[in-house]
N, C-alpha and C positions, 0 to 999 in steps of 0.2 A: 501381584508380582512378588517374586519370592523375596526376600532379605539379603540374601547376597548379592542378590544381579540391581538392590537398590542402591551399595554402596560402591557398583563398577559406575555408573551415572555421572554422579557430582566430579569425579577425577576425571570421568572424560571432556565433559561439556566445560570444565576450569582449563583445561590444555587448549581448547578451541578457543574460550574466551581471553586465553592469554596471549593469544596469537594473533586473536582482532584488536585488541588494546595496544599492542606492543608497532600494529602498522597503522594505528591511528593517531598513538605520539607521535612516531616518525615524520606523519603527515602534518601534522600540526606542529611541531618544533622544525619544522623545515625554513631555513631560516629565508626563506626565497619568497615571492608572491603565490598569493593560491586566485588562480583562478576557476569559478563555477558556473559550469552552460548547463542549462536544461536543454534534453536532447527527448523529450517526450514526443509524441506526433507532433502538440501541438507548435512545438519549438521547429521540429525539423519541417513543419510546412511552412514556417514566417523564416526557415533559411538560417536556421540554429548549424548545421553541418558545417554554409560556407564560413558565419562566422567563427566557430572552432580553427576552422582552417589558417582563415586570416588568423587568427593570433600565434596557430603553430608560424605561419611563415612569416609574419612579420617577429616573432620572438627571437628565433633564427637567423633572420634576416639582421637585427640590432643586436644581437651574441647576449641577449637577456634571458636569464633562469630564469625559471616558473614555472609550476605545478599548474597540470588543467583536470580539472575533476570533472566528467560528466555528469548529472544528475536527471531526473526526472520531473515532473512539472510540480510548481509550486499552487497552482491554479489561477495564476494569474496571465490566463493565456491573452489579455489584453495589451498586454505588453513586450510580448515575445517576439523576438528572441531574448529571454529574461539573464543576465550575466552578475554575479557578484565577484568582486575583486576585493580581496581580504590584503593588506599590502602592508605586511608588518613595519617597513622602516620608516611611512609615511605618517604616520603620527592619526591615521585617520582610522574607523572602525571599519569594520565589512559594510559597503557601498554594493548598493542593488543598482544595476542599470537596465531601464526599459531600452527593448527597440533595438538591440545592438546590433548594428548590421555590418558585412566585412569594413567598409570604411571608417566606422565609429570603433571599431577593433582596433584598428590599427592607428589610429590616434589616441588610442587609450593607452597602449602598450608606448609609444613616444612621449604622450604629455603625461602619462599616469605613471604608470612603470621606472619610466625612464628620467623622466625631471619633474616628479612629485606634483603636479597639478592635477587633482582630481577631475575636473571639466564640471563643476556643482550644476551649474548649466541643463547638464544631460543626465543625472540622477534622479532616482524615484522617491533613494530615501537611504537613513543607514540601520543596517539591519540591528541592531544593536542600538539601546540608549547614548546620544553624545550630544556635547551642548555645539560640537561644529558643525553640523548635520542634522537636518530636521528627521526624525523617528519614522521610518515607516510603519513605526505603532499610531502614529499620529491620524493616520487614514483610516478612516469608518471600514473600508474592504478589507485591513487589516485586522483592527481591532476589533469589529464584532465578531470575529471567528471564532470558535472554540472547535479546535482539532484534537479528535483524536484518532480518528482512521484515517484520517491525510496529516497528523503532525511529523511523520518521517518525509512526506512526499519533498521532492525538490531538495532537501538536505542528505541525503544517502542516495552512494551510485547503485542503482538496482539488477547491476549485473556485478557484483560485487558483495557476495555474502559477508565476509568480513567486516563490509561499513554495516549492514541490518544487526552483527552480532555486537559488535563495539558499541552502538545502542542499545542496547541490552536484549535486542533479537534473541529467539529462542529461547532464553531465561525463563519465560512462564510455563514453555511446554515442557522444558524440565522439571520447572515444581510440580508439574499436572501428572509426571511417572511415579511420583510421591503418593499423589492422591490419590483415592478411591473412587470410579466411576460417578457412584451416587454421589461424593461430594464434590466433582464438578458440575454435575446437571442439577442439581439442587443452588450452586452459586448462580447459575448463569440461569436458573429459571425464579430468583430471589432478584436477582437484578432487573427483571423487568424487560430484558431486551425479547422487539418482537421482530420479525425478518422485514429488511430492509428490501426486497426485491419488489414488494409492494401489495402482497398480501398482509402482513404482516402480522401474522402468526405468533402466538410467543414460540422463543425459538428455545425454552428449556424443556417447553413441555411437548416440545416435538424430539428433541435429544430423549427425553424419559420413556415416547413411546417405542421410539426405537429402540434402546437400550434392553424393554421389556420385550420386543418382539420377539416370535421365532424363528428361530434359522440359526442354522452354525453360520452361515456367509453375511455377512452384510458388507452394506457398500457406503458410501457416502459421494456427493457431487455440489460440484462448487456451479452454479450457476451464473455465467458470464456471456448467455445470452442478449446481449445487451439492444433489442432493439426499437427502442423509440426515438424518433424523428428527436434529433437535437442532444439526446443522452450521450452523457460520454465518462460517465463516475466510474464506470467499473474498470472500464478501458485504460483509464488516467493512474487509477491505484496502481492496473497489473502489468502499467508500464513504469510506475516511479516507486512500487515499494511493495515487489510480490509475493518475498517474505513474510510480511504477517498473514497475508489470506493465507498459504501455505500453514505457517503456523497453527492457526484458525481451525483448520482444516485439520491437522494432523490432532489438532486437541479434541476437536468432535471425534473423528475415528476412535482414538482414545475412551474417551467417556462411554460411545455407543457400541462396540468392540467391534470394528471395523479392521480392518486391514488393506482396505484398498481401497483408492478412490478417485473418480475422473474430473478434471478441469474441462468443463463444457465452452469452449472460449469460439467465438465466431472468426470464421476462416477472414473477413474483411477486420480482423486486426492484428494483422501480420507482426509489426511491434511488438505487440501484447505478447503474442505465441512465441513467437523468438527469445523475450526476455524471463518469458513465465519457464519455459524448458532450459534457459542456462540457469537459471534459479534451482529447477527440479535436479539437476544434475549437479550444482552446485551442495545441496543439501546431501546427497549420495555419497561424494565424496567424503563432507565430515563424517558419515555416521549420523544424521540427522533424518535418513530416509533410510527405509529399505531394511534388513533383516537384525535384530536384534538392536535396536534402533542404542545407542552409548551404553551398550552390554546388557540391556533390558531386557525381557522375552516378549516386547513389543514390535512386531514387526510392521511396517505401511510403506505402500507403493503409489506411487501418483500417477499420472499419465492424462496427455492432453487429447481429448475429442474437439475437432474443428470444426462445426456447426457451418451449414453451408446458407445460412443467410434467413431463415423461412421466420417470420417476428412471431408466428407461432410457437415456435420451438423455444421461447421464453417460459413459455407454461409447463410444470413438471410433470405431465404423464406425459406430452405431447415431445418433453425432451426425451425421456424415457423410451418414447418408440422409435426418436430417430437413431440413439446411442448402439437401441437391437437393431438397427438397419432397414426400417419401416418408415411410411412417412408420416413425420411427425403432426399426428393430429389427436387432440388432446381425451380424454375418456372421461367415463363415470366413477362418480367417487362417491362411497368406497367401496374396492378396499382403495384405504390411500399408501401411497410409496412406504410410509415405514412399516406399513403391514404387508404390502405385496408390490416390490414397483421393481427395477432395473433387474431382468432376466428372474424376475418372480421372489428376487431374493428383498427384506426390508433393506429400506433406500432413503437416508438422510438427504435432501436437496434445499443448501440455503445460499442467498444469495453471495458477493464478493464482499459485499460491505457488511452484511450479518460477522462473514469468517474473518474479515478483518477487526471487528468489533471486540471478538472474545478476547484477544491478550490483553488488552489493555482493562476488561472487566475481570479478567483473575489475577491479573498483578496488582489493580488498587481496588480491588471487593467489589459486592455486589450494590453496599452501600453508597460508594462513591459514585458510582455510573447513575445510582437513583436520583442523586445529588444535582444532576444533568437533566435540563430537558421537562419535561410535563409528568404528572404522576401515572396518567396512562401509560406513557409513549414514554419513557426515559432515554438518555441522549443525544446524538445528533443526527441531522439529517444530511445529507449531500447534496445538493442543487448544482447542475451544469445551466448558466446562465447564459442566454444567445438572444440575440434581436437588439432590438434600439435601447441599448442601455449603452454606459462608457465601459463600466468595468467589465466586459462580457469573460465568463469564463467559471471555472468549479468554487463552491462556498462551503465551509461546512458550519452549521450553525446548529444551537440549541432547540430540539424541538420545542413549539413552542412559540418563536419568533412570527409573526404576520410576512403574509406573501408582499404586503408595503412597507416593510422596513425593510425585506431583502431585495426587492426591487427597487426603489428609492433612495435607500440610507444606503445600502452596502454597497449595492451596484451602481447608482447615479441614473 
């Protein structure tokens, strides 16, 4: 990248980032109650929509200010509709409440809101250390977690690029227009991460083969295939924080000299699709997609393929021949995709949680992620937990942990 178009960069992406800081005091110095719904599938099947509802009309209805922030799932779908009330005048910290349903709305808004009675009764926990409120660090399904491809989830509105950027969103794929190809596929193949989709591959030394390939064209695809009986990790990111895969994503292209590349998301996640495309178009706007990407002579283009169901089509050539309009059924390897795959061109395909993974491993090194997790396998893993347990719902823990600690200690 030449020297000049590396100092249009840093003044564009500081104009953006001053624009997401400046509506995230606003939001926070707002001297009113803030209320937060998770509005993820999982929310909106346990009935997240009517409660939003209820509190628009009973707010209304008692002539009470308050902020309602959407968000996305925190992984605690056992307790959804999941709501936190941050209620600055009441003396008390951000309060989680399981379960909320319209009529617990609306007596929250009367006895909370309105004449400061928490209802302790009907809390999970406060989200925050306080000696009024038991911690919901205090809870083993809290506290063993260690997030970081679900630490924005359920805290940031995911239709909402401002809140991803006010977290420091996109900040590492700007330092990454700084860097040189090789020294991001050398961090990110230093760091140990191998692809999370379940082969698990190292995924630098699959960026490396790419990178070396031939072809003028290359491509890259996010695999969001998503289909085993009970799975729901991919789904849950690219409905509460689509930003980093995106991100992820744009860093690979990056690295591998891509300029284009497709989000393979399955048509039966309508959510998904919906919020992953105002994202995509959200990013356009800034300057964050699309031609000269903050005056760089980096250009990338994203675009969603909607996967019609087939749990074949999780496997990468077999995705590859559904993309060219064949049916997807999987081939001989090799040659493999980064030597010959989507339309014969090399073809980067890593999972949602692989592309989620990289900002958080180029912003604190390759040593810190090593620091995580097992010496093989560095990081974390994702578990969507279902069946006869209490805490049923998404975990992310250090590789490493026993399938009976996350079963028993975490989940119950």
């Amino acid at each position: 990248m030449s020297p000049n178009k590396h100092n249009r960069i840093d003044p564009a992406f500081k104009a953006i980032r001053k624009e997401a800081q400046k509506r995230r005091e606003a939001f926070i110095e707002a001297p009113v109650p803030k209320i937060h719904v998770g509005m993820a599938t999982c929310g909106i099947a346990s009935g997240a929509i009517e409660t939003k509802t209820a509190f628009e009309e009973t707010l209304a209805k008692r002539n009470i200010e308050a902020l309602i922030h959407t968000t996305g799932c925190i992984g605690h779908c056992y307790a959804e509709p999941v709501v936190i009330i941050d209620h600055p005048d009441s003396g008390f910290p951000p309060i989680l409440y399981p379960e909320v349903t319209p009529g617990k709305a609306q007596m929250l808004v009367k006895l909370f809101l309105e004449e400061g009675d928490p209802r302790l009764e009907h809390i999970l926990g406060a989200t925050v250390a306080n000696e009024l409120i038991p911690s919901i660090m205090d809870f083993s399904r809290f506290n063993k977690e260690k997030r970081l491809v679900m630490e924005k989830c359920g805290h940031i509105d995911p239709e909402d690029i401002y809140d991803y950027i006010a977290e420091d969103g996109y900040s590492t794929f700007v330092k990454s227009l700084h860097l040189t190809p090789v020294d991001i596929v050398n961090e990110i193949k230093n760091s140990g991460l191998r692809g999370r989709g379940g082969g698990g591959y190292p995924t630098g030394k699959k960026w490396e083969l790419a990178m070396h390939a031939e072809g003028k064209v290359k491509l890259v695809i996010c695999n969001a295939d998503e289909g085993d009986p009970g799975a729901y990790m991919d789904r849950t990111i690219l409905e509460s924080n689509p930003h980093q895969v995106i991100e992820g994503l744009a860093i690979c292209a990056y690295a591998v000299g891509a300029s284009r590349a497709i989000m393979y998301i399955r048509a039966e996640y309508p959510l998904a699709v919906k919020i992953v495309n105002t994202a995509i178009q959200q990013a356009k706007e800034l300057g964050l997609l699309g031609k000269n990407i903050l005056g760089s002579d980096f250009d990338f283009e994203v675009e969603i393929f909607q996967g019609s169901g087939a749990f074949v089509c999780g496997e990468e050539t077999a995705m590859i021949r559904s993309i060219e309009g064949f049916r997807g059924m999987p081939r001989h390897r090799p040659p493999f995709p980064v030597q010959n795959g989507l339309w014969h061109q090399p073809t980067v395909i890593n999972n949602v949680k692989t592309l989620a993974s990289v900002p958080p491993i180029l912003k604190n090194g390759a040593a810190w992620f090593r620091s995580i997790g097992t010496e093989k396998s560095p990081g974390t893993a994702i578990f969507s937990v279902v069946g006869d347990v209490v805490h049923v719902g998404l975990v992310e823990i250090p590789m490493g942990v026993t399938l009976r600690s996350l079963i028993f200690d975490i989940c119950g």
